[in-house]
N, C-alpha and C positions, 0 to 999 in steps of 0.2 A: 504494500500500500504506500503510494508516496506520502511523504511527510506535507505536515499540514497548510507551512507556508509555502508550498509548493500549488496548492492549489485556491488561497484565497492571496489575494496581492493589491495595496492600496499602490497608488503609483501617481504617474501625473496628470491623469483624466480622472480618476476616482478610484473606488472600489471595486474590486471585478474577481470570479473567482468560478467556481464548479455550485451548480445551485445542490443544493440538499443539506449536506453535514457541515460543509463551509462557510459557502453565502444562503444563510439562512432568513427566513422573515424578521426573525428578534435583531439578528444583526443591520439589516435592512432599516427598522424601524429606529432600531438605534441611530446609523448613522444618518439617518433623517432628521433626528429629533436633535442632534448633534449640529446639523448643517441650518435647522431652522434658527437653534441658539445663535449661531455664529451672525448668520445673515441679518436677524432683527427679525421682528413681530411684523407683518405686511405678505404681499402676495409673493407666493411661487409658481411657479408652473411646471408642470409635472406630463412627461409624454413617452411613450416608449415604441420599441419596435414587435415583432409578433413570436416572438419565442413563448412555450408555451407556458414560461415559467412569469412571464411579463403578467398578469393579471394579481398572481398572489406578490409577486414583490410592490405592484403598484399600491396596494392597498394598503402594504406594510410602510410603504414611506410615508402615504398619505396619512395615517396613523400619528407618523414621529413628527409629519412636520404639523396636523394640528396639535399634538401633545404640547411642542412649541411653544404654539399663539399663532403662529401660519395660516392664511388664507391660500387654500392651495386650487388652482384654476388648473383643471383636468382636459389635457389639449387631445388624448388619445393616442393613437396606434399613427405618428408622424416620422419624418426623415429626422436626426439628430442635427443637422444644418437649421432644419427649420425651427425646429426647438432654441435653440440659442438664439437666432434672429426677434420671434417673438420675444422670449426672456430677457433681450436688452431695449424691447420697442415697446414695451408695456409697461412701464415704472412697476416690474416688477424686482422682489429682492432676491432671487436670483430664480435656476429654472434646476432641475433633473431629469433627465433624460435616462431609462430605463432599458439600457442595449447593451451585449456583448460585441456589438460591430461586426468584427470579422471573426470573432473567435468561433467554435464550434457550439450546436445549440445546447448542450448540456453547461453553457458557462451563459452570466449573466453581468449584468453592472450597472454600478452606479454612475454615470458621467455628470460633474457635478458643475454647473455654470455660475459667473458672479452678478453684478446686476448687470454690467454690459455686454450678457450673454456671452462670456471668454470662460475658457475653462481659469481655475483657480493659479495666480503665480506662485511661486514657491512659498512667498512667506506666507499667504494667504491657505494654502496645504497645512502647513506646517501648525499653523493654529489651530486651525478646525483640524487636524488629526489630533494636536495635543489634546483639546478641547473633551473627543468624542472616546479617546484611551483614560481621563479623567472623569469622565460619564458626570461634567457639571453641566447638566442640562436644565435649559426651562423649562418649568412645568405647569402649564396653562390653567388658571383654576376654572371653575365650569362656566363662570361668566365670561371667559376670556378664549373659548373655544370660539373659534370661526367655521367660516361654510366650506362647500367644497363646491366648485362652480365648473360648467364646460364651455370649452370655446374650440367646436374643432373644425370651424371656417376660416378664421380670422389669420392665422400663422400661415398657410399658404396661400393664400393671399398677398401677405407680405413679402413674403420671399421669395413670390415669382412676379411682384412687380420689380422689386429689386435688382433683378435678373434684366429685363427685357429695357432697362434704362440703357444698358452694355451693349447689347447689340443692335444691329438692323433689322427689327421686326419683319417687317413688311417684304425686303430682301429674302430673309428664311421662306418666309410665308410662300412668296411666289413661285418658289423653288419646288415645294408640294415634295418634301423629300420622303423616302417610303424607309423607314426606318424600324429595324428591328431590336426588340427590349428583351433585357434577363434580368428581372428584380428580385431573384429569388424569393419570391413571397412572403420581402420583408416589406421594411416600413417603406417604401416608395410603389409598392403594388398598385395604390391608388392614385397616387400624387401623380407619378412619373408618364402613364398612358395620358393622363389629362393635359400636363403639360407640356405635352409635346404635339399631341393632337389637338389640342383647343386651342393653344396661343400661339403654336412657331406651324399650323396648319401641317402635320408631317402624319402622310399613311402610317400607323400603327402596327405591328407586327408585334403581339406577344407572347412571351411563354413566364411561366412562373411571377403568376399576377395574382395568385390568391390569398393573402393573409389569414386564411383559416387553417390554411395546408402547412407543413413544417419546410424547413429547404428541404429543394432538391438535390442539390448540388451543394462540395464545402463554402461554407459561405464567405470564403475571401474567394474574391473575385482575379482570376489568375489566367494565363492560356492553357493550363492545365485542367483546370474545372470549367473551361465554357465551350465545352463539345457543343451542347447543344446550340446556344449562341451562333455558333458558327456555321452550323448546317443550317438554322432557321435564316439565316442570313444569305445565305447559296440558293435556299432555295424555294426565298421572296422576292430574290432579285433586289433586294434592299441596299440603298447606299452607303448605309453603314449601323451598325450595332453597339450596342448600349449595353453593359451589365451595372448593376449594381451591389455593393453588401448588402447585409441585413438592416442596418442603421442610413444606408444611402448617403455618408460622405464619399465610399471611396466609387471611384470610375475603374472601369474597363472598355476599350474599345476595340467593334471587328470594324477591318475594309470592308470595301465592297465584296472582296471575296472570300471574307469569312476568314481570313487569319486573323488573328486575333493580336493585336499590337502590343509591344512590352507595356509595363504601367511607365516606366518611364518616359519610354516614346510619348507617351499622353501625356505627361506632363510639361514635356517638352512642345509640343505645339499649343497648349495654352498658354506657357510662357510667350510668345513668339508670337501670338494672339494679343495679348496683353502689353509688350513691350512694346507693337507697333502702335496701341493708341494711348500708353500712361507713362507719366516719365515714372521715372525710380528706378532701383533696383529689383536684386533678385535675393531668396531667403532658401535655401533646400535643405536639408538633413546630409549628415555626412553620406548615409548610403545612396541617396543620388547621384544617378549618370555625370560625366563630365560632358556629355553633351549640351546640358543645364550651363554651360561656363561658354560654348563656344558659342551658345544662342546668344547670351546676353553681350561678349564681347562684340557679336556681330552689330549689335545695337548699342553698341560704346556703355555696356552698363557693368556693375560690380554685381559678383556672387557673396551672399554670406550662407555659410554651413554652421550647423548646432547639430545637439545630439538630436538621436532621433524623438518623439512626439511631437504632434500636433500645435501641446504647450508650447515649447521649446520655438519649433516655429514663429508659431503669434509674436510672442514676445522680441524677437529679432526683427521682425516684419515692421513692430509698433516702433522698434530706436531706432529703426535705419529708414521710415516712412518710405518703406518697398513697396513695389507697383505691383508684386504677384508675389507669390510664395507657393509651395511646398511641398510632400514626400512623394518621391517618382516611385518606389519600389511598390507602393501600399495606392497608386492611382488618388492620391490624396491631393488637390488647387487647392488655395486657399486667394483669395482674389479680393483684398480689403477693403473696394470701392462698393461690393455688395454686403461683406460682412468677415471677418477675422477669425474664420471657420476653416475646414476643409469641407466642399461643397461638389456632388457629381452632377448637380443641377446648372452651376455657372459655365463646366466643361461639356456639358454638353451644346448649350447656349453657342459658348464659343467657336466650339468644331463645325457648327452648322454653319455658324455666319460667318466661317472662312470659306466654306466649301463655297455657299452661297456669292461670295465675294469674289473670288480664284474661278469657281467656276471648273475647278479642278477637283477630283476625286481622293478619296482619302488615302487610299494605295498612293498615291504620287506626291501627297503635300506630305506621308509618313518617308517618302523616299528620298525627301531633300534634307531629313534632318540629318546633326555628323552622326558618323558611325562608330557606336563601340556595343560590344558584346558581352555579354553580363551572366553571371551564374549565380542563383542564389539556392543556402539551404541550410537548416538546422541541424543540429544535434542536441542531445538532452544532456544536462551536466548535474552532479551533485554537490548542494551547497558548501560551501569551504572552500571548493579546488578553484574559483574565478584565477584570485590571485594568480595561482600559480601556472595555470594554461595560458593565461597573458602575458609570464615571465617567459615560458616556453617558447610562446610567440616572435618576443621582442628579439630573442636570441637568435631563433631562426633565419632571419633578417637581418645580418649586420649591415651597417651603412644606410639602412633602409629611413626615408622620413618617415617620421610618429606623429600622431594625432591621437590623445590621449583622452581628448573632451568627452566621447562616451563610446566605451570597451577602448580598442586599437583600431586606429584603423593605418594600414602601412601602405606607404607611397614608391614605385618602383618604380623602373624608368617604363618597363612593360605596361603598366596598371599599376591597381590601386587592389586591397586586402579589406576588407570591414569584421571586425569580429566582434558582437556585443552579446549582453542578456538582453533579454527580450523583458518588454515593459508589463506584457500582460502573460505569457507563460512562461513555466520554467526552463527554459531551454537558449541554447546559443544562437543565434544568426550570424550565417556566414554569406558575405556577398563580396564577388569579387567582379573586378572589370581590368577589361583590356581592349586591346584593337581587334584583333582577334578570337572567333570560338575557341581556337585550340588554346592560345594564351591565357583565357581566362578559364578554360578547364584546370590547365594545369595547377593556376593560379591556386583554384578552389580546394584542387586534389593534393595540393602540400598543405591547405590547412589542415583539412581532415583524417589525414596521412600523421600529422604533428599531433593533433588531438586523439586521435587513435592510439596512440602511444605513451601518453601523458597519464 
């Protein structure tokens, strides 16, 4: 049986864990009743995505945050993008979002936002975890309990006007593009057909749109699990394909002919999207492409890289007042003119109203981006040995540059090595790049090779 902190993990999006023995209801409630102390007496908003577990934990926060004094506004079964847009457009005191995102559906979580719908900085973690490990919670007496209220129009709404400010409506519109979707029958099941067919006028193609059904497929969104994706897309004739996670920040995208593009490559033409009409910079996580560096030089701009999460991100995006941001490996834009999120709602926006624009097919604007070749993959480790598989590492590699800021990641004159823990399970990520497939196998296959040994 693995050990316990192995499978419940507070981190930099929140709490998230295996539902049953670890992330349980009491825990749930608690760190609700905890988040509502922190935030103040006033509204929350509360949404999740369709894991089967999402009902009883919703009920368990709503619990801790009226235990509180919380006014908690029940947005439902929504995208985690659109949750935090509401939760910073609503003077509310902050919002929760109820999603494992990409993890598998036996894990669940709490993502937890501040009032300007951003996940929590660090000092702001750091309290509210002392806080909720202190169990000094407020405790509402009967006159000071609040209502529990729904609003489940009004957030997309907001976040798909938000969107259509960015692009060429009318342009997409004309275009009548025939577009095929994979929402794994999470939280964008609904949202996602509608906005794509009601507002950017685009033929519809879908699979895995029901929100009662469980995924189909692992729910990170990969070219590994979007067989179907691909063939629905071969054989719609569609101009291009759409996956989403469970939670509906991260993107995936097929060509017209059903390959399915790296996440990176995605991220890279949203940048590239983005640089041609906002000045600033660019913000990525160390495990992104260098391709991410040749786009923005091409548009005389500056890369900054942090560790990997979403948090991390934001916060680099907010100092250096960046025109786009974020994680290529994980299909993660974060795009700060509509909100300070990762969103597959603004990248899809985007990709259309380039095609629309160019005039050009997705297979040929994915063919101009640079070229390098990427391997990624994990292994599972036992707590205590980080240290010393990094010392391992660092050895292996003399002369090699180091980037220490989260796990190692080593610089070659071939490529580049990324080796970290992973923020929501227990296990290592390894990703390597080079110019080359065989380069960056190899790359991959001395780390493995090193850790295999260790």
């Amino acid at each position: 049986m693995p050990r316990r902190e192995h499978l419940l993990k507070i981190g930099v999006s929140g709490v998230r864990g295996v539902v049953g023995e670890f992330l349980t209801p009491a825990l749930a409630c608690a760190f609700a009743q905890a988040f509502g102390t922190y935030v103040g007496v006033g509204r929350v908003v509360v949404g999740r995505d369709t894991r089967s577990s999402g009902p009883m934990l919703q009920h368990a926060v709503t619990c801790g945050l009226l235990a509180s004094g919380c006014e908690v506004v029940n947005l439902g079964i929504l995208p985690t993008p659109t949750i935090q847009m509401f939760a910073g457009s609503s003077c509310a005191q902050g919002g929760i979002a109820i999603t494992a995102s990409h993890n598998p559906p036996e894990y669940n979580a709490l993502k937890l936002f501040n009032a300007r719908g951003l996940f929590f900085n660090q000092y702001e973690r750091e309290e509210l975890i002392d806080l909720y490990h202190q169990s000094e919670f407020r405790n509402a007496a009967n006159g000071e309990i609040r209502k529990v209220a729904d609003d489940f129009e009004s957030p997309a709404r907001l976040h798909i006007s938000r969107i259509l400010k960015h692009v060429d409506v009318e342009r997409i519109r004309r275009r009548r593009f025939r577009v095929a979707i994979d929402c794994v029958n999470g939280a964008g099941s609904t949202m996602t057909p509608a906005f794509l067919r009601d507002e950017l006028n685009c033929e519809v193609h879908a699979i895995s749109i029901d929100p009662e059904k469980p995924f189909p497929r692992e729910a990170e969104p990969r070219p590994d699990t979007l067989g179907d994706l691909s063939t629905l897309v071969s054989a719609t004739k569609s101009s291009v394909g759409f996956a989403q996670d469970p939670d509906g920040d991260r993107l995936a995208v097929a060509d017209e002919t059903g390959r399915i593009l790296d996440n990176d490559d995605v991220l890279a033409l949203a940048v590239d999207v983005a640089l041609r009409r906002s000045s600033g910079d660019v913000v990525v996580n160390l495990t992104t492409s260098s391709a991410i560096d040749d786009i923005a030089a091409s548009h005389g701009r500056a890369v900054y890289r942090t560790p990997v999460g979403e948090a991390n991100v934001v916060e680099t995006i907010q100092a250096v007042n960046a025109a786009i941001g974020g994680e290529g490996a994980n299909g993660g834009i974060v795009f700060p003119a509509v909100h300070l999120c990762r969103d597959s709602y603004t990248g899809m926006a985007f990709l259309l109203d380039r095609m629309a624009e160019t005039g050009e097919s997705m297979s040929t604007l994915a063919a101009r981006l640079p070229r390098y070749s990427r391997k990624l993959g994990k292994v599972a480790y036992e707590h205590g040995r980080l240290g010393a598989l990094m010392q391992a590492l660092e050895g292996h590699f003399p002369g090699a540059r180091l980037d220490r800021l989260d796990g190692l990641k080593i610089m070659l004159p071939q490529g580049w090595i990324h080796v970290r823990s992973s923020n929501t399970e227990p296990i290592l990520r390894i990703a390597a790049e080079a110019r080359s497939a065989a380069e960056a196998e190899e790359l991959h296959g001395r780390v493995l090779k090193l850790l295999g040994e260790c």
